[in-house]
PATORFI-768870 format. One record per atom (N, C-alpha, C, O): x, y negated, z. Coordinates in pm, whole numbers, padded with zeros to 5 digits, always signed. Example, Ala and Ser with C-alpha at 12.3 -4.5 7.8 and 13.67 -1.06 7.14 Angstrom:
<nodes>
+01319+00569+00780 +01230+00450+00780 +01320+00330+00780 +01424+00332+00846 +01285+00225+00708 +01367+00106+00714 +01290-00003+00787 +01341-00114+00804 
</nodes>
This chain:
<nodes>
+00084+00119+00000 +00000+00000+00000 +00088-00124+00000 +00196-00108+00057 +00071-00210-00038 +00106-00347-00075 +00043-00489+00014 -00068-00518+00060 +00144-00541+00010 +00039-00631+00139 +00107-00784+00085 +00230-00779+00092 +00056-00918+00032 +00105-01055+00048 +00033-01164+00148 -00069-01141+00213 +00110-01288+00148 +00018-01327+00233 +00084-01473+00174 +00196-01515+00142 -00033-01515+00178 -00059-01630+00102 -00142-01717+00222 -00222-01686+00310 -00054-01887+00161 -00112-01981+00266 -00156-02110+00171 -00083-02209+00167 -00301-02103+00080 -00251-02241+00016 -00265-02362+00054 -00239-02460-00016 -00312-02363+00175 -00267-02554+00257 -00124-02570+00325 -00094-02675+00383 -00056-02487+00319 +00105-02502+00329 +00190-02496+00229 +00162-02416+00139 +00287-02558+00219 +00383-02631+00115 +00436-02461+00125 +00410-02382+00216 +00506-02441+00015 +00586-02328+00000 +00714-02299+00078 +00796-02391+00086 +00740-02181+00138 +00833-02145+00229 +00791-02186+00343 +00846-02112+00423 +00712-02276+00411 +00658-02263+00576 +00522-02166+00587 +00454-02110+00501 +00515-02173+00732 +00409-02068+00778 +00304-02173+00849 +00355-02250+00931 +00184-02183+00830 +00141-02243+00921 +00074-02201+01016 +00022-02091+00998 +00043-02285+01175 -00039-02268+01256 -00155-02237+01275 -00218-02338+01306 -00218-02143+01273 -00360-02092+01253 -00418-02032+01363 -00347-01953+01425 -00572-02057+01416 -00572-01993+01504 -00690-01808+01457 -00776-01792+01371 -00640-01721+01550 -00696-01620+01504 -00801-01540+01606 -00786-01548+01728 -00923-01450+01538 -01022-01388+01652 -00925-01243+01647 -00899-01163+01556 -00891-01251+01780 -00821-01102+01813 -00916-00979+01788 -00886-00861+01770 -01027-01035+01791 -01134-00860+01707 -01173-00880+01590 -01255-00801+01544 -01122-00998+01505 -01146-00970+01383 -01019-01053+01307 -01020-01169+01266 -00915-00961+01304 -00782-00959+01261 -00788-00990+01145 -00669-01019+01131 -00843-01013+01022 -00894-01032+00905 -00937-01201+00910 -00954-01261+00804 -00947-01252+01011 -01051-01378+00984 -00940-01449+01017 -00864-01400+01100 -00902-01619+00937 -00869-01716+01016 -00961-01807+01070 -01045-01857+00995 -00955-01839+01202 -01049-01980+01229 -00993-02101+01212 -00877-02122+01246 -01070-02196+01156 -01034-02354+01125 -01071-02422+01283 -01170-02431+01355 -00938-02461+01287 -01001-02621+01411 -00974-02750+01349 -00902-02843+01386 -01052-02735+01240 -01086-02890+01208 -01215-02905+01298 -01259-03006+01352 -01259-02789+01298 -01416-02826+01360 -01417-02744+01484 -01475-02635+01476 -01369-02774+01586 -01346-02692+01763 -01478-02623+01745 -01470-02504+01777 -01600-02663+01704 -01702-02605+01762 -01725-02482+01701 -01793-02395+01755 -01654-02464+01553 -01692-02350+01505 -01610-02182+01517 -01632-02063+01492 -01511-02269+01571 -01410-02205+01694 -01498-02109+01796 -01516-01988+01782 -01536-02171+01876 -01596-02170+01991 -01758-02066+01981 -01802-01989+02067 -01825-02107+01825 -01902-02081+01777 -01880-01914+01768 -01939-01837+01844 -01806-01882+01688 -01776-01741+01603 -01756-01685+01764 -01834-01591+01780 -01664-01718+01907 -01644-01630+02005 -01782-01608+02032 -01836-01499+02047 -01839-01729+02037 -01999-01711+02125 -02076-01587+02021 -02132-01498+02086 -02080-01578+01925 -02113-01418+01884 -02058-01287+01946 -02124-01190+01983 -01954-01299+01949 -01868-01176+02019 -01978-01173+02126 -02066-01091+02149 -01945-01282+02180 -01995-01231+02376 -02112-01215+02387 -02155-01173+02494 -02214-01248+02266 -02327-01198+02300 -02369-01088+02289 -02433-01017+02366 -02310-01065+02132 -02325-00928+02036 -02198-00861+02002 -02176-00830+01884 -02138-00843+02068 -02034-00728+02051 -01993-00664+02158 -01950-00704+02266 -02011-00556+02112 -02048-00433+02248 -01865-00452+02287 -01873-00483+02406 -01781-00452+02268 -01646-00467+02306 -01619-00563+02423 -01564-00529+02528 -01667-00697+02391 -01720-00793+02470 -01797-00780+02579 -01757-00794+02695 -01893-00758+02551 -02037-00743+02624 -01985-00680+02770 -02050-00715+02869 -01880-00596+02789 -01835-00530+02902 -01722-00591+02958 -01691-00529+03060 -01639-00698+02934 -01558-00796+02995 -01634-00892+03110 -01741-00952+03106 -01574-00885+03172 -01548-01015+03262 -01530-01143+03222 -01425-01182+03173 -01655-01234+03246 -01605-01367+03201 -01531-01394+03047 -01470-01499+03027 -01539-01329+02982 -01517-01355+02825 -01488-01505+02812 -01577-01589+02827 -01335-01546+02777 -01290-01678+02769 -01374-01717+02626 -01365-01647+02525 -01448-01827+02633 -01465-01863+02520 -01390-01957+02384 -01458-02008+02295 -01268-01964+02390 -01184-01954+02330 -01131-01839+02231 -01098-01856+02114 -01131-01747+02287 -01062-01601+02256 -01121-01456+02282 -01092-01348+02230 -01216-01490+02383 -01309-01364+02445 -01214-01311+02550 -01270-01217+02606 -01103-01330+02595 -01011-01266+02641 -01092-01259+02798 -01149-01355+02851 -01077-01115+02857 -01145-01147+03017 -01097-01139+03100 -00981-01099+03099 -01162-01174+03220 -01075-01182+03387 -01006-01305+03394 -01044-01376+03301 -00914-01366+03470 -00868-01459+03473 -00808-01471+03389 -00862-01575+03354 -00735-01455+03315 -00660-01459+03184 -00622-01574+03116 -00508-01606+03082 -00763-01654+03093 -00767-01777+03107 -00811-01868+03145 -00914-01818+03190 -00820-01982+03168 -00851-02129+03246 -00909-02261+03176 -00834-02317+03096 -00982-02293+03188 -00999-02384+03111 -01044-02556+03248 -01116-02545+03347 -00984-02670+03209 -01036-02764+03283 -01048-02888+03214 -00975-02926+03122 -01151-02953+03267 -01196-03068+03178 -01159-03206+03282 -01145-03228+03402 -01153-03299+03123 -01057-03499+03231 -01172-03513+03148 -01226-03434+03070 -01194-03612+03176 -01233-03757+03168 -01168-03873+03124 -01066-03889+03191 -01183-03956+03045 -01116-04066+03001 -01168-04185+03070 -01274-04191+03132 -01070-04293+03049 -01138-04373+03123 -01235-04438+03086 -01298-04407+02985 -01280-04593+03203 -01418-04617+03137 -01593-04508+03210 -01615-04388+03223 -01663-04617+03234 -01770-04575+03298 -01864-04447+03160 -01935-04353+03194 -01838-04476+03043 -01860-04463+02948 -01796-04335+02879 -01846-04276+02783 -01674-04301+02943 -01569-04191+02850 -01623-04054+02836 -01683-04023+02939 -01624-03982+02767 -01671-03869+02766 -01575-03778+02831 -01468-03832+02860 -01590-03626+02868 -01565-03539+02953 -01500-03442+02796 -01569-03411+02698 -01354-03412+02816 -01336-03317+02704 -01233-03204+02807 -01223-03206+02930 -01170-03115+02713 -01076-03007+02757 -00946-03073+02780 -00878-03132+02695 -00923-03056+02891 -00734-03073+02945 -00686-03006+02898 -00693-02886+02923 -00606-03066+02797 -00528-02973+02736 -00423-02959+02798 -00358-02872+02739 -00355-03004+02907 -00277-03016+03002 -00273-02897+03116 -00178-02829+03153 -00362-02897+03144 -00394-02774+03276 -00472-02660+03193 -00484-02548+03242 -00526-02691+03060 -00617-02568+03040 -00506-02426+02984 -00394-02467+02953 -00520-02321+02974 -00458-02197+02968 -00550-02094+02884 -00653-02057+02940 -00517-02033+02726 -00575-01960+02671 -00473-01887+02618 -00377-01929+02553 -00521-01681+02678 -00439-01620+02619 -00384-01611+02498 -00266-01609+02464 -00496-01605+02429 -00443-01568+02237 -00403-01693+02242 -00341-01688+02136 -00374-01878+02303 -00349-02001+02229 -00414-02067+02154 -00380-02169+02093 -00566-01981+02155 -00678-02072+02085 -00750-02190+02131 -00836-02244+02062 -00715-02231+02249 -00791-02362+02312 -00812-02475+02266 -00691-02493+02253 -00874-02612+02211 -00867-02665+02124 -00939-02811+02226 -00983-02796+02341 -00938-02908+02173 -00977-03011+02259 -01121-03006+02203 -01138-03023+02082 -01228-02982+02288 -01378-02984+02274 -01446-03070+02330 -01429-03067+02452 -01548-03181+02283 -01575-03285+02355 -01709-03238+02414 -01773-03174+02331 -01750-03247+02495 -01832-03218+02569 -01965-03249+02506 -02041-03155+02484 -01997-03365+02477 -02148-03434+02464 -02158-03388+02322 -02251-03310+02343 -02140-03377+02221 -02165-03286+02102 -02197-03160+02104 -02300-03115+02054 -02124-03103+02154 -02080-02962+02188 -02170-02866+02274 -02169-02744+02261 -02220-02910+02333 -02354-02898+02432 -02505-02878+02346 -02585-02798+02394 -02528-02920+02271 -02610-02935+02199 -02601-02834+02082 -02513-02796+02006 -02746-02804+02105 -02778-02684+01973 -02823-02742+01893 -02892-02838+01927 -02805-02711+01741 -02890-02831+01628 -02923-02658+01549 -02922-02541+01587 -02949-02728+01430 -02956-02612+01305 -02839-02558+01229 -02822-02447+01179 -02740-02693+01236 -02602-02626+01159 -02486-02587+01246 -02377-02544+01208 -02538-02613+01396 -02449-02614+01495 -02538-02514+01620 -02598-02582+01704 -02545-02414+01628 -02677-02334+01722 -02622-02337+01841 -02696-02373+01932 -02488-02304+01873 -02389-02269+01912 -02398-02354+02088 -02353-02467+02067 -02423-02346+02192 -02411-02484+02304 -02339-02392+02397 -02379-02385+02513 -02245-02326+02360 -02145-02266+02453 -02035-02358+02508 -01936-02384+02440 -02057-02419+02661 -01920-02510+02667 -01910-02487+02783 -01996-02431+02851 -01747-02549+02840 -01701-02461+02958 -01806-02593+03088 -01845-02697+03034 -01823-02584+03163 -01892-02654+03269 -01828-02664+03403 -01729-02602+03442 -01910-02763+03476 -01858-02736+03612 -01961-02656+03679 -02082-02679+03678 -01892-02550+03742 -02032-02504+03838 -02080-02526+03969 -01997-02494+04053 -02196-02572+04019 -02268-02658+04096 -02227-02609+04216 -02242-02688+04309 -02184-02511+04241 -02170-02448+04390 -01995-02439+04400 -01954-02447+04515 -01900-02425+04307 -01779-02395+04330 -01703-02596+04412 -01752-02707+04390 -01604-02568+04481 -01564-02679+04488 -01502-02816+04377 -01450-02801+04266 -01519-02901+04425 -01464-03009+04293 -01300-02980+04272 -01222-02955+04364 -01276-02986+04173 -01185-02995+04100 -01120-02815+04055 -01012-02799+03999 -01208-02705+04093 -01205-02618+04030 -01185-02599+03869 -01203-02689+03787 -01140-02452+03834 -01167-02435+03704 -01329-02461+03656 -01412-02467+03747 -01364-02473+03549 -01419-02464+03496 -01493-02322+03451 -01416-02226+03449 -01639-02295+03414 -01697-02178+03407 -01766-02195+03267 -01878-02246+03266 -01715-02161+03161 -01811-02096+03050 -01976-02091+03032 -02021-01999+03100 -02084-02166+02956 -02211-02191+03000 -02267-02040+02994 -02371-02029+03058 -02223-01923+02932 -02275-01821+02859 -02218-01711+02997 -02288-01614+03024 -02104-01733+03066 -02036-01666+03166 -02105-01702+03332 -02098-01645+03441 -02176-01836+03279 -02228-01896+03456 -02363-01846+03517 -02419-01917+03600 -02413-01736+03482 -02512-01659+03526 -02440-01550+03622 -02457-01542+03744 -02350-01461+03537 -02262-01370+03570 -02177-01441+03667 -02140-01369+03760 -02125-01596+03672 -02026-01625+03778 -02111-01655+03880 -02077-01594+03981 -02243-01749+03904 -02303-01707+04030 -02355-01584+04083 -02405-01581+04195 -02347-01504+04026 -02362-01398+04133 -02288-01292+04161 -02323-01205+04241 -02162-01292+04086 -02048-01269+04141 -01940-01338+04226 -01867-01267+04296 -01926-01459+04223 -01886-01521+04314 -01976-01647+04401 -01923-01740+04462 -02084-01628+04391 -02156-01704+04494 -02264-01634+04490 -02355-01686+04427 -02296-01480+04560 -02403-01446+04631 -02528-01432+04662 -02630-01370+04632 -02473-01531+04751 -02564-01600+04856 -02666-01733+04809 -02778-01764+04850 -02587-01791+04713 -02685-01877+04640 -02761-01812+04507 -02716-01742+04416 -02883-01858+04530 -02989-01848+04446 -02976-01957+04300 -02990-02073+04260 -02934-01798+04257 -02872-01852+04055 -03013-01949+03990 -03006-02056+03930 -03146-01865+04027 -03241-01938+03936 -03275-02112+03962 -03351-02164+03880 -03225-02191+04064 -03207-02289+04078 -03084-02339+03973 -03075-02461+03965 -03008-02276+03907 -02929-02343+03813 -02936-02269+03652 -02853-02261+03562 -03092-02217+03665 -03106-02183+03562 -03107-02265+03434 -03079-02210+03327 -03131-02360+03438 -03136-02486+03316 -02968-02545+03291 -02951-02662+03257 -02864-02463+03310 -02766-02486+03313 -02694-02363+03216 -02588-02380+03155 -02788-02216+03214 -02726-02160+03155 -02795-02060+03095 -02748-01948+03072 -02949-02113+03059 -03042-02027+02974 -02989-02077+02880 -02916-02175+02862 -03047-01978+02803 -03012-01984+02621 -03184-01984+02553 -03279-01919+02597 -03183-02059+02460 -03316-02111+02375 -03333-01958+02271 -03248-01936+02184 -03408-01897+02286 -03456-01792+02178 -03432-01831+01992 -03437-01759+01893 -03412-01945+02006 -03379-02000+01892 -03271-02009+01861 -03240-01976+01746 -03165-02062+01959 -03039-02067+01988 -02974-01905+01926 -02926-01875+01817 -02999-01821+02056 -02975-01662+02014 -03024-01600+01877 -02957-01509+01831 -03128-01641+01815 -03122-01575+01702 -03086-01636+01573 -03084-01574+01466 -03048-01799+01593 -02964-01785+01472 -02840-01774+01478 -02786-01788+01368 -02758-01750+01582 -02635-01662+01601 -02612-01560+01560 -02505-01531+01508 -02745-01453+01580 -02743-01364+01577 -02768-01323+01424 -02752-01208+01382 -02807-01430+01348 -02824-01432+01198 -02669-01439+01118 -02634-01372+01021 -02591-01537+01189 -02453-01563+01139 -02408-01450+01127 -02389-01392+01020 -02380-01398+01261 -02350-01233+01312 -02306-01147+01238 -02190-01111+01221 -02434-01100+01178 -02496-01006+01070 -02456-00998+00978 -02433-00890+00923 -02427-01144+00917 -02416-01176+00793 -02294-01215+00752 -02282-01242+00633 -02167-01227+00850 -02041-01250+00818 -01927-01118+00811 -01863-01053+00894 -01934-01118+00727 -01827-00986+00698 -01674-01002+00729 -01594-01085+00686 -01653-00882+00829 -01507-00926+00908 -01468-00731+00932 -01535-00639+00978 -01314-00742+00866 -01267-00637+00913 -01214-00609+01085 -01100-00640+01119 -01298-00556+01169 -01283-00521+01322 -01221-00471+01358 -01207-00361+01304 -01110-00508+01500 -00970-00434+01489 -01033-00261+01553 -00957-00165+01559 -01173-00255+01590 -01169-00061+01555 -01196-00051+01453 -01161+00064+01426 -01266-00121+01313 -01268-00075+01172 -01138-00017+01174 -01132+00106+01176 -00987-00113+01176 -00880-00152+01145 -00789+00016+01202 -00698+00080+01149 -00862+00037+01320 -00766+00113+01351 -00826+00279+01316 -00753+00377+01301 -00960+00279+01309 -01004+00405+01218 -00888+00408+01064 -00825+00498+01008 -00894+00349+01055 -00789+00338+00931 -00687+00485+00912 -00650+00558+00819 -00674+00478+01037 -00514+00565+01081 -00369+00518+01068 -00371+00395+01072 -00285+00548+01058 -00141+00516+01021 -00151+00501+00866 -00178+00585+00780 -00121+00371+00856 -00093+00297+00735 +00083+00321+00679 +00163+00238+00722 +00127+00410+00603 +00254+00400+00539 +00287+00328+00435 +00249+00333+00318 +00359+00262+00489 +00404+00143+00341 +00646+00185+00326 +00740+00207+00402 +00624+00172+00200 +00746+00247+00128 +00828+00103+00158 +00768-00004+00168 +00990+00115+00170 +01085+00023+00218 +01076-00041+00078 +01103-00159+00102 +01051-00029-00063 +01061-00077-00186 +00874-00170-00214 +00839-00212-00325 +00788-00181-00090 +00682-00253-00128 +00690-00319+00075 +00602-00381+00134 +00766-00292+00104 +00770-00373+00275 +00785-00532+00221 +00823-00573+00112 +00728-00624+00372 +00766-00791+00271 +00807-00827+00403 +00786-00781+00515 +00856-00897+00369 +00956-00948+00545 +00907-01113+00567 +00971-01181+00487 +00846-01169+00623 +00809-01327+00603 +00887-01412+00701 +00879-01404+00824 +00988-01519+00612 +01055-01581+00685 +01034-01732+00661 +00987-01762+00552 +01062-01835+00750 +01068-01948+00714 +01201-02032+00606 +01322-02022+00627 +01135-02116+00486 +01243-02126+00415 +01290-01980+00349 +01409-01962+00375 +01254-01910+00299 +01274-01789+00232 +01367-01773+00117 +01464-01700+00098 +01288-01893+00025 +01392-01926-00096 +01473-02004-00074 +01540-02037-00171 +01504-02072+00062 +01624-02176+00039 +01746-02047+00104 +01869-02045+00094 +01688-01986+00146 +01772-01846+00215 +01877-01777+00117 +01999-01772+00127 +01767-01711-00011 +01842-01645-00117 +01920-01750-00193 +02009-01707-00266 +01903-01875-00188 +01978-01964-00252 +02103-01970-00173 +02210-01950-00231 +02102-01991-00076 +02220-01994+00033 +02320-01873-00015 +02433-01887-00063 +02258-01767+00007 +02342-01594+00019 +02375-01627-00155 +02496-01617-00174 +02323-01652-00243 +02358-01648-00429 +02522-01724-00358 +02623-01658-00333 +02510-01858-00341 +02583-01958-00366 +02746-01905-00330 +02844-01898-00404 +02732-01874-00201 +02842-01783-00086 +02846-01631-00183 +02925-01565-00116 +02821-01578-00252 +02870-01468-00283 +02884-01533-00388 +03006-01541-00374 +02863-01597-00497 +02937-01674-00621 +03081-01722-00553 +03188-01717-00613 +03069-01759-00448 +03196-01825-00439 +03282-01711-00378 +03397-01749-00360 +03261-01588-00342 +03354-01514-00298 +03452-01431-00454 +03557-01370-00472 +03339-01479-00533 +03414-01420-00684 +03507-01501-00736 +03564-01470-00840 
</nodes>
């Protein structure tokens, strides 16, 4: 088998920065648009049975358990909106992206998506932050004793919301790293292997030049 990899918004010979869904190894995600980032995890965690059994599923990456962190500043101004610290926040895969809060919150038609990290009403101030889709599951695993349905309007989901997610879902075709690994052992021959380096061709130009001159 044969494998290239092609980047065409990068100049030739660099690699660029991309961020990727660790269960669907096949996909790149764009952060021109954080939300659609954020968007594609919020499928996982609803509808993917892989997911569905984690802990706290980072919405960044899906990654669970503490793993990662997320915390939100404030800018200044009575007026500033509330986004992601990119400073203190922590995402395993490196997918974290600056998400502004007051957009982001909001479900529309081209945007269904109102997965954002929050503060939760019972933890102390200046805590991490809790995931809106994870804060059902975090009050009553770590707060008990308080009665979740008092902060239910904090982390129901609109029937409308869920099913046109659940439409995207369906309908986006992504090779899954268990598709990937039903596969079996993939053998590829040392005469079709590709090695990807930065500057590649200024490389073989280098090694030509130095062995011309050893003649």
């Amino acid at each position: 088998m044969c494998f290239i990899c092609k980047d065409n918004s990068a100049p030739r010979g660099s690699v660029a920065t991309q961020h990727r869904c660790n269960l669907c190894p096949s996909l790149a995600l764009t952060v021109k648009s954080p939300r659609k980032l954020v968007e594609h995890m919020a499928q996982h965690v609803l509808f993917d049975c892989e997911v569905l059994t984690c802990q706290s599923p980072c919405g960044f990456c899906c990654s669970g358990g503490n793993s990662c962190v997320v915390f939100l500043s404030k800018g200044r101004g009575a007026k500033a909106l509330q986004t992601v610290d990119m400073a203190k926040t922590r995402c395993k895969n490196g997918n974290a992206v600056k998400l502004s809060m007051k957009t982001a919150k909001e479900s529309t038609a081209s945007s269904p998506c109102s997965n954002v990290p929050i503060n939760c009403p019972l933890c102390p101030s200046g805590s991490a932050v809790v995931w809106k889709y994870n804060l059902e599951e975090h009050l009553v695993d770590v707060h008990p004793i308080g009665n979740k349905d008092e902060h239910k309007h904090l982390y129901s989901l609109a029937p409308l919301e869920r099913g046109a997610l659940k439409v995207i879902w369906t309908k986006t075709p992504r090779w899954t790293a268990r598709r990937l690994r039903d596969l079996g052992e993939i053998k590829v021959s040392e005469a079709h292997s590709a090695r990807l380096a930065l500057g590649y061709d200024l490389l073989i130009n280098k090694l030509t030049e130095i062995l011309l001159k050893k003649k």
